[in-house]
C-alpha positions in Angstrom: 0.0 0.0 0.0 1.3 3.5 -0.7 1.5 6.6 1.3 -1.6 9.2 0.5 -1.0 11.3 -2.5 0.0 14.5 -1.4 -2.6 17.3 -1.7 -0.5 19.6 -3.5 0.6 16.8 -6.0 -3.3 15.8 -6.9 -4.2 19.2 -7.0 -1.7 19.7 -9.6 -2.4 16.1 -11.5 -6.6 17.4 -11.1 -5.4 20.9 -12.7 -3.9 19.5 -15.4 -6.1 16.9 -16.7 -8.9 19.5 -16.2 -7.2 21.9 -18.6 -5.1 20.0 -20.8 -6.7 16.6 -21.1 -10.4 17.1 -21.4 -10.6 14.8 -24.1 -8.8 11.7 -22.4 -11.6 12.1 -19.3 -14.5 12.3 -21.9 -12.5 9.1 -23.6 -12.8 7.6 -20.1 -16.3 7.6 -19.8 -17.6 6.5 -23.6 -14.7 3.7 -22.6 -15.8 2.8 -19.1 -19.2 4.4 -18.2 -20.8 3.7 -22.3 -24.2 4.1 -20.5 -23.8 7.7 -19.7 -21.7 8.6 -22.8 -24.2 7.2 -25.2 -27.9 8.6 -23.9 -30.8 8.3 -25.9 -31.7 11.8 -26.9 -27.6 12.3 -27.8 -26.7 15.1 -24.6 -23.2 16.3 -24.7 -21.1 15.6 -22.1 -19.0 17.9 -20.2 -16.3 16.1 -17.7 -14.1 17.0 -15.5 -11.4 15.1 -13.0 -13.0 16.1 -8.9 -9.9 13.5 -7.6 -7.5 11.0 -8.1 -6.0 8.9 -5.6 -4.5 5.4 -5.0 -7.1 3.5 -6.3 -8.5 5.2 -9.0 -10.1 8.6 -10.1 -13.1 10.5 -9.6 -14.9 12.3 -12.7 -17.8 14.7 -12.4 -20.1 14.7 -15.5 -22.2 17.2 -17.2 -24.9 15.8 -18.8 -26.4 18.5 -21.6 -29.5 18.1 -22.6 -30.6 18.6 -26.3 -32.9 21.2 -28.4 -35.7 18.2 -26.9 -34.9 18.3 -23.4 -33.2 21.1 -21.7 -32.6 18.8 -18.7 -28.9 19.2 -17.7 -27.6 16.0 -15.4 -24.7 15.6 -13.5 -23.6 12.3 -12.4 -20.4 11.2 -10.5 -18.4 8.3 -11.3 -15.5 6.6 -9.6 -13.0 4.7 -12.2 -10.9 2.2 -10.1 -7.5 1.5 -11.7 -8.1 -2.4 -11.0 -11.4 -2.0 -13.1 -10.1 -0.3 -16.0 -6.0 -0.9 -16.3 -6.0 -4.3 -13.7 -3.7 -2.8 -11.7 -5.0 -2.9 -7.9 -3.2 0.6 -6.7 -0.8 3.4 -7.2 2.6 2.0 -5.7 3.9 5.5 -6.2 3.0 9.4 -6.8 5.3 8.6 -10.2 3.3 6.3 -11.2 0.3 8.5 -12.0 1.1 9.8 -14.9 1.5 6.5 -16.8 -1.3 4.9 -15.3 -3.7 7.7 -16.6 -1.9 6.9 -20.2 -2.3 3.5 -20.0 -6.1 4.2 -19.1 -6.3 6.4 -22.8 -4.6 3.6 -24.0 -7.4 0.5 -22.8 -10.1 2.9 -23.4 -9.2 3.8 -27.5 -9.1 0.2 -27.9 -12.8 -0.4 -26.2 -14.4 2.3 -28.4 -12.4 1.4 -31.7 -10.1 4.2 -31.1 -6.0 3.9 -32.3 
């Protein structure tokens, strides 16, 4: 088991996959949460990383509704790394970044991404 990911570390790691990787976190969810991704009435989703620690991340997503139904929905979804990568924990704060690649990685290949 590691130590706790240090605040100022995930807050960094949260930043940055909020800015510069909003695309691999919507990847995420059409990859491991298809049954919000793919709705019905087609809403557009919004998402964004609330927190990451040794076990896996937590996404918050923004539901949009259509011309149809202006019902916005927000739903929050833990992504375990044992669940998505089969890897049971962080051993290490290094480790973050290529687990969250290897995550973009296993989810291309479930939506027929390369």
């Amino acid at each position: 088991m590691c130590a706790v990911i240090d605040e100022k570390f995930k807050a960094a790691v949260i930043q940055h996959m909020n800015e510069d990787h909003s695309d691999a976190l919507e990847l995420y969810v059409r990859a491991f949460a298809p049954h919000l991704a793919n709705s019905p009435d087609d809403r557009n989703l919004t998402v964004e990383m609330l927190d990451i620690d040794r076990v896996g991340v937590t996404l918050q997503i923004l539901l949009i509704g259509d011309n149809r139904d202006k019902k916005n929905r927000v739903e929050c979804l833990k992504l375990s790394f044992e669940n998505t990568i089969n890897v049971v924990e962080m051993k290490s704060p290094e480790d973050c970044r290529s687990m969250l690649v290897e995550m973009v990685g296993v989810a291309r290949k479930k939506v027929g991404e390369t």
